[in-house]
C-alpha positions in Angstrom: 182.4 108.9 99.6 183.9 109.3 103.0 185.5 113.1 104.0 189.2 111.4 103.8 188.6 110.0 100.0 187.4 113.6 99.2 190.9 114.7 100.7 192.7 112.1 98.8 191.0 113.2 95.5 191.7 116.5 96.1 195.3 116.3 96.4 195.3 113.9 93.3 194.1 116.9 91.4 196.2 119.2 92.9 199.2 117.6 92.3 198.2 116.7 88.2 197.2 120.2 88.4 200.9 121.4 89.7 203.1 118.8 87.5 200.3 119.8 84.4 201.8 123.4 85.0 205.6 122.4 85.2 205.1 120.6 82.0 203.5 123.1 80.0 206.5 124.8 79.0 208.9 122.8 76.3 212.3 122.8 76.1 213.2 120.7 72.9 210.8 118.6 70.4 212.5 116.3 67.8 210.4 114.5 65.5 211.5 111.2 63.9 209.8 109.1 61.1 209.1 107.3 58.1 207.2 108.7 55.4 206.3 107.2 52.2 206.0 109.4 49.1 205.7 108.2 46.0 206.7 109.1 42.6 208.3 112.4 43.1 211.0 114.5 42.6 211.6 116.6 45.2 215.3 117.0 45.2 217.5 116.8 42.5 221.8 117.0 42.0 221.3 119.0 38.6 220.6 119.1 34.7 223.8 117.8 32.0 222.3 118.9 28.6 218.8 117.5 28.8 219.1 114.9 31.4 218.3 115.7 35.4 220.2 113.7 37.8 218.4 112.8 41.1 219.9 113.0 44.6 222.2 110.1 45.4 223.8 109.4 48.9 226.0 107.2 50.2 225.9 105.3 53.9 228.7 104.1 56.6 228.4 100.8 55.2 228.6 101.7 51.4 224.9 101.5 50.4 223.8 104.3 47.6 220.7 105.4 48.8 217.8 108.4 47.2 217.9 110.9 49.2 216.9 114.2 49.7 218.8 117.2 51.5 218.4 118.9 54.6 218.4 122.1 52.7 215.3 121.4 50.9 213.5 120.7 54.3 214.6 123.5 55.9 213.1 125.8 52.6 209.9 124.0 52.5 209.3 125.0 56.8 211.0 128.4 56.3 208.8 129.5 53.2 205.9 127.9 55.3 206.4 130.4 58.6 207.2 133.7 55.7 203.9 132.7 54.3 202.0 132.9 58.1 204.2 135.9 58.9 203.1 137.7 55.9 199.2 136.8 56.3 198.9 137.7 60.0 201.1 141.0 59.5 204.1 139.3 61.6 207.2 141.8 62.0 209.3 140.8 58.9 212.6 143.0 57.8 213.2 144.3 54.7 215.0 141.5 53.1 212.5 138.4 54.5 209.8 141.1 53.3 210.5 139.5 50.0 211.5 135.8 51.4 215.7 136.6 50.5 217.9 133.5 52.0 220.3 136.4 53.0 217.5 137.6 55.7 219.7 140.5 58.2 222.7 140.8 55.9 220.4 142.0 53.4 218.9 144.6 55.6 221.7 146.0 57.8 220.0 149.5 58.6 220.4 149.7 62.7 222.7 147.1 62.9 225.9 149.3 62.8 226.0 149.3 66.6 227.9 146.4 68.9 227.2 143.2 68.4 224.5 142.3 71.0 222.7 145.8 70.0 222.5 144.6 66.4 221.9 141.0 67.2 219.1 142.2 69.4 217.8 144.5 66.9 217.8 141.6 64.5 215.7 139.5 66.4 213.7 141.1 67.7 212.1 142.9 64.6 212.2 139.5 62.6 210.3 136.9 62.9 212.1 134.3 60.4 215.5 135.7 61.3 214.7 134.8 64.7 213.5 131.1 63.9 215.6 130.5 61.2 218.6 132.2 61.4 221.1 134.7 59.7 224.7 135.5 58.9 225.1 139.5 59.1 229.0 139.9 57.7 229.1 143.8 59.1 229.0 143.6 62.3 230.0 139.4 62.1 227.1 138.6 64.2 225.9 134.5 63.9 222.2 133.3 64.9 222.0 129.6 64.1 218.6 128.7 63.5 215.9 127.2 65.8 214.7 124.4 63.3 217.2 121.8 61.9 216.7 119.3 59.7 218.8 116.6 58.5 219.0 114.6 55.0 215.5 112.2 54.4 217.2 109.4 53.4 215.6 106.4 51.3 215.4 103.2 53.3 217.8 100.8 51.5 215.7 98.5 49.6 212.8 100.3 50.1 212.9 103.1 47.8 213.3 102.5 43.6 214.3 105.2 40.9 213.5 105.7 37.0 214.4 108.4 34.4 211.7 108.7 31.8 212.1 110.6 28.6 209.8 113.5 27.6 209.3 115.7 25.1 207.7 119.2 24.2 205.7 120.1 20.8 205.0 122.9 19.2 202.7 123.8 16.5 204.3 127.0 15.4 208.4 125.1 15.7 206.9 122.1 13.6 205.7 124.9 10.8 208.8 126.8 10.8 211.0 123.5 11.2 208.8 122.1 7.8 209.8 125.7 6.2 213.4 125.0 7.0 213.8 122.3 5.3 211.6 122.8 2.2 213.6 126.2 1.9 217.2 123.6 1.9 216.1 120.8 -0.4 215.4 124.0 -2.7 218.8 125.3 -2.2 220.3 121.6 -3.1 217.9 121.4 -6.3 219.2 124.9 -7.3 223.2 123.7 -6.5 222.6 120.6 -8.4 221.5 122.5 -11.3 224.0 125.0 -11.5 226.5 121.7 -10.9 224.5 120.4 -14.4 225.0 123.6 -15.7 228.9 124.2 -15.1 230.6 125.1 -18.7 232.7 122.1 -20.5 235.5 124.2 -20.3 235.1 123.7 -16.4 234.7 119.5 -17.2 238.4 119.9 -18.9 239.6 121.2 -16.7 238.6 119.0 -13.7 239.8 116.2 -15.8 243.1 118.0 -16.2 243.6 118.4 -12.9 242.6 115.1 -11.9 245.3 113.4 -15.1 247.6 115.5 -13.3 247.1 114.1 -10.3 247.4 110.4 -11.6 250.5 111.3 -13.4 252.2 113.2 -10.3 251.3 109.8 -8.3 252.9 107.6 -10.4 256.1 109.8 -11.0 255.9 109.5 -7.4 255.7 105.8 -6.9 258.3 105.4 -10.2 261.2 108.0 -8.2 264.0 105.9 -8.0 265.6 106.5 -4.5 268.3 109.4 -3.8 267.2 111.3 -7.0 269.2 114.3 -7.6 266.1 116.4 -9.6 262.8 115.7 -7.0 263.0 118.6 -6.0 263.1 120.9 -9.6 260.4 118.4 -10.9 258.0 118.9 -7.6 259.1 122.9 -8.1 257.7 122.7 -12.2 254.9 120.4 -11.3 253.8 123.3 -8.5 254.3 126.2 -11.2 252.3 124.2 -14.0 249.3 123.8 -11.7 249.9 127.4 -11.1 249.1 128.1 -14.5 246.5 126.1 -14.9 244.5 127.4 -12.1 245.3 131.2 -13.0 243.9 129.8 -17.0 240.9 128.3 -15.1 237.6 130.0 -17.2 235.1 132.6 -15.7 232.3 130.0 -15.0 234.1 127.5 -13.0 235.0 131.2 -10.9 232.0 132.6 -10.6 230.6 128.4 -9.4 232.9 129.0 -7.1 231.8 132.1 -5.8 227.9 131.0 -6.2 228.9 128.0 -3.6 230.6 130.4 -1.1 227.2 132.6 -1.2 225.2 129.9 -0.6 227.1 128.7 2.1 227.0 132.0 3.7 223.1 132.8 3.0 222.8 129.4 5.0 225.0 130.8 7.3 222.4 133.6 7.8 219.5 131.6 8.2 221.2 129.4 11.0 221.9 132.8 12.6 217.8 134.1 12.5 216.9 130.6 13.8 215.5 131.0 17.4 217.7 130.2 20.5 215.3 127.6 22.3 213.8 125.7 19.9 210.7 124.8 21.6 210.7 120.9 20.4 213.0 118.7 22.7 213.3 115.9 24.4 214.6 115.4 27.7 214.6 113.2 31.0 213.5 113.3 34.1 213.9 111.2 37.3 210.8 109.9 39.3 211.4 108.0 42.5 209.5 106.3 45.1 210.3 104.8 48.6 209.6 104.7 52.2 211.8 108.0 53.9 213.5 108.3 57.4 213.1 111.5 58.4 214.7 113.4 61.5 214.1 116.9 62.8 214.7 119.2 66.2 213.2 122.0 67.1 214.8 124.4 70.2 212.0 126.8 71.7 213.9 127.6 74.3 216.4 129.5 72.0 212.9 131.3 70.4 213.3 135.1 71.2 216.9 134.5 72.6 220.4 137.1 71.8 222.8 134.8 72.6 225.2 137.8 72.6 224.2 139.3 75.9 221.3 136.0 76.9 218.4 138.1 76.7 215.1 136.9 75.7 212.4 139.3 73.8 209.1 139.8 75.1 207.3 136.3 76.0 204.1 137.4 74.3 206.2 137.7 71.1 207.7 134.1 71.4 204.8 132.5 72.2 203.9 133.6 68.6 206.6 132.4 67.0 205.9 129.4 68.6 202.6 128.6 67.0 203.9 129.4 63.8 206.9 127.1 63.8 205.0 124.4 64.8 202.2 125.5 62.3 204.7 125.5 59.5 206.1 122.1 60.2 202.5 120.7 60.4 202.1 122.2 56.6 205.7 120.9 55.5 204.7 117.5 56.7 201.5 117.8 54.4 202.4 119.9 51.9 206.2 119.1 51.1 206.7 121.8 48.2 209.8 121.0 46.9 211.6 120.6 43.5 209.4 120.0 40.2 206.3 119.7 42.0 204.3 121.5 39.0 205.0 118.0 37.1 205.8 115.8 39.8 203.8 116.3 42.5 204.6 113.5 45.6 201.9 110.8 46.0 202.1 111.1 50.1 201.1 107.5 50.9 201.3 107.8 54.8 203.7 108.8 57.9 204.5 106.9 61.2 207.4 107.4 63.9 207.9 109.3 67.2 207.9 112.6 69.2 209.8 113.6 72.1 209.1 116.0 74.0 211.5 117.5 76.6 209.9 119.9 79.1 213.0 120.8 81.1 217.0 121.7 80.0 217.2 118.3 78.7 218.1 117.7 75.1 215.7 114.5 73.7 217.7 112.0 72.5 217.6 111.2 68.8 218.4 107.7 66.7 217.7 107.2 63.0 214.2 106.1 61.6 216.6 104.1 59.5 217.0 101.4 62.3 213.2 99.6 61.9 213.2 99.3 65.8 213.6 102.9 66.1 210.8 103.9 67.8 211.1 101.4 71.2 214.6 102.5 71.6 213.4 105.8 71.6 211.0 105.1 73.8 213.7 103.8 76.6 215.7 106.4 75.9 213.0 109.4 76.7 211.7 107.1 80.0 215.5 106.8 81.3 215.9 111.1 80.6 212.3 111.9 81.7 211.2 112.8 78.4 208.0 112.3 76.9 207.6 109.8 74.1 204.4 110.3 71.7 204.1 107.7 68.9 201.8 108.3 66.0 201.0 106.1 63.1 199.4 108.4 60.9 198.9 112.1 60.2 195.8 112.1 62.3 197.5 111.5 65.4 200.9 113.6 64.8 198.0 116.2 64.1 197.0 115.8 67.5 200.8 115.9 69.2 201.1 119.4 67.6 197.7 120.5 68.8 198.5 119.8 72.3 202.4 121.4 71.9 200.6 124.5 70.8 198.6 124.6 74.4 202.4 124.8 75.7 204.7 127.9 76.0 208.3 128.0 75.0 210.7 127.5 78.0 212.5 130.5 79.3 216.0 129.9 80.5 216.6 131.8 84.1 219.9 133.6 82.6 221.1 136.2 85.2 221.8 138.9 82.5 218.4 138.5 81.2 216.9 138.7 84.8 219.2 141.8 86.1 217.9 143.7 82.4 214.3 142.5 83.1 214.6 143.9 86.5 216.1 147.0 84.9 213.8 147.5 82.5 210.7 147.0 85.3 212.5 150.1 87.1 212.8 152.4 84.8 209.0 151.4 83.3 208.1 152.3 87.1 209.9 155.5 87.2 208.2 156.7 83.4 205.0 155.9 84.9 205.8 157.6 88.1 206.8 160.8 86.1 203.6 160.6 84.2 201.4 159.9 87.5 203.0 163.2 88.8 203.1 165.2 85.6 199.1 164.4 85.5 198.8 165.5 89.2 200.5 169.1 88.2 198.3 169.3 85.6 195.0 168.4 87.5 196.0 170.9 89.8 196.9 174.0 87.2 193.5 173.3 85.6 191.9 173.5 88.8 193.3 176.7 89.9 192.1 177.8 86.2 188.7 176.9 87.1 188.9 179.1 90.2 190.2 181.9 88.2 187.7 181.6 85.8 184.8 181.1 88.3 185.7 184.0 90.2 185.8 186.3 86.8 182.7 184.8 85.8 181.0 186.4 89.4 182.9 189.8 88.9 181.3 190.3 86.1 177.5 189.4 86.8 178.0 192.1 89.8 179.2 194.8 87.4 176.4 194.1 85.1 173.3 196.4 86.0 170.0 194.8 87.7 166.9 193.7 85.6 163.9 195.9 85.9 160.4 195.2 84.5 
């Protein structure tokens, strides 16, 4: 190889070496693609009585599609990154100590300042208020977050739904249950009896009552129209009954009063009976179905108070960094979601597209809907100067966010944030320069001690009187 090839080769490297280094900071990353879960339930609209409806949205052109909600995605990466912040001792505050969705507003102590002080503060001592945002009411400070999600919608005649029926048994319910209603088929035996029992005079008088009845019907039917005495003979037929129910004997009484008892010890009993019965039946959905799935995540924004445009340390968002990206790579393989404990997802696969923007240029995004997603995207990134990494299958998007973890977070050149760099630097250089010269004082006061101590030291050995032997 001739001295000019070597030349050639060397600049070759150099200049892959040079763009290497302009790309290793990243801007935006947006992933978009299809996965295929199967029978799960990961997001549901809510329980009527003993039935759980499953999530069910609608399209521009009218389709009804499964679906499952942005919110759920963004709780599944967001208890991810608490889980990584709590394990590697991660600054947390109080109220993401515990994983609280209110995060700052939760834990307001030293945010009574201005609003950049206390939107600083928050950031800065937080690291899932910093990635995934907050609402403080007092100060009104905002911080939208740094990972968005949108709905993962059901492909239209890929996906399919069912509601099965289940139900729960119990030994103990089915014994007490059994109990229950022995104890009422012996309250009905004992009623009957006591039925069998009732005195004659109680028979008469039923079948007075009940002649009465007849004849008061067919007076009624026999009235002739505009009679003058109705209402005298409806007053004495009113009085009579009167008298017949006041010359009613004891024993039809005291059946009465023997029915109202019972119906109040029953009463009783359906009062002790336990709240939740623990047999029941209910339903639950199950779907399955291939998924579009979109998703952007902002590192540039990592670390940043958009009050004053300040960044944190760059140490500190590198770190946060590596754990968003972390956290998406467990939500991805790991989607814990609703009514996993029973209906865990059967994760068949994933395929789509990453774009990766390395300067302040947003990646462009189109649905995973569209089944020619992924060349359009692919345009799209080469006509913005984007990169465009297609996977087919965890393996490789496994790979994509190994090499985005090699990369830093982009750092916006925001003249506040330069001028309080700048300002910090100086007065960092003037503590040290106090320190440097506090140190030289003190070398110099302990060597004058020395001296001093030397020179007593010699005083006092020619005081002292000579050895003689």
């Amino acid at each position: 190889m001739t001295t000019q090839e070597n030349q050639q080769e060397e600049q070759v490297i150099q200049a892959s070496s040079s763009s290497g280094d302009q790309s290793k900071s990243v801007f935006e990353v947006a992933i978009l693609a299809r996965v295929t879960w199967d029978l799960h339930s990961l997001n549901n609209e809510g329980t009527i009585g003993n039935v759980t409806e499953p999530r069910t949205i609608v399209l521009w052109d009218g389709a009804r599609t499964d679906g499952i909600s942005g919110e759920m995605m963004k709780h599944i990466h967001a208890y991810w990154t608490w889980l990584q912040a709590i394990a590697e001792k991660k600054g947390l505050c109080n109220a993401c100590q515990n994983f609280r969705p209110q995060r700052a507003d939760a834990d307001r102590q030293g945010l009574q300042g201005n609003n950049a002080g206390a939107m600083g503060i928050a950031i800065n001592r937080c690291v899932l208020c910093d990635l995934h945002g907050f609402l403080v009411q007092r100060p009104t400070i905002h911080r939208q977050s740094v990972v968005e999600f949108g709905w993962v919608v059901g492909v239209p005649k890929k996906f399919n739904r069912d509601i099965h029926v289940h139900a729960r048994h119990a030994v103990v319910e089915r014994g007490s249950a059994a109990g229950d209603r022995e104890q009422n088929q012996k309250a009905s035996a004992e009623a009957g009896a006591e039925q069998s029992e009732r005195p004659e005079g109680a028979a008469g008088d039923e079948e007075q009552e009940q002649g009465a009845s007849a004849e008061a019907g067919a007076e009624q039917s026999e009235r002739p129209e505009g009679a003058a005495g109705d209402e005298e003979q409806e007053q004495g037929a009113s009085a009579e009954a009167g008298a017949e129910q006041s010359e009613r004997p004891e024993g039809a009484a005291g059946d009465e009063e023997q029915e109202q008892g019972a119906s109040a010890e029953a009463g009783a009993e359906q009062s002790e009976r336990p709240e939740g019965a623990a047999q029941m039946v209910y339903h639950r959905p199950t779907r399955s179905g291939v998924y579009a799935l979109v998703t952007l995540f902002q590192p540039w924004r990592i670390g940043l108070n958009e009050v004053e445009y300040c960044y944190i340390d760059d140490a500190q968002r590198k770190e946060r960094y590596n754990l968003a990206l972390t956290a998406y790579e467990w939500t991805l393989k790991r989607p814990d979601g609703a009514m996993t404990t029973t209906r865990f997802p059967h994760i068949q696969g994933i395929e789509g597209i990453v774009l990766i923007s390395g300067q302040p240029v947003p990646v462009p995004m189109l649905s995973p809907l569209q089944d020619d997603y992924r060349e359009k995207l692919q345009k799209l990134a080469e006509k913005q100067g984007v990169e465009a990494r297609k996977f087919k299958d965890f393996a490789e998007l496994l790979c994509i966010l190994s090499d985005l973890r090699k990369k830093t977070p982009f750092r916006m050149p925001f003249k506040r944030c330069d001028e309080m760099s700048a300002s910090v630097e100086k007065t960092s250089q003037r503590r040290r320069s106090r320190k440097d010269g506090k140190g030289a004082l003190s070398k110099v006061s302990a060597g004058a001690e020395e001296r001093e101590q030397v020179e007593e030291s010699e005083e006092s050995l020619a005081d002292s009187p000579a050895d003689t032997e």
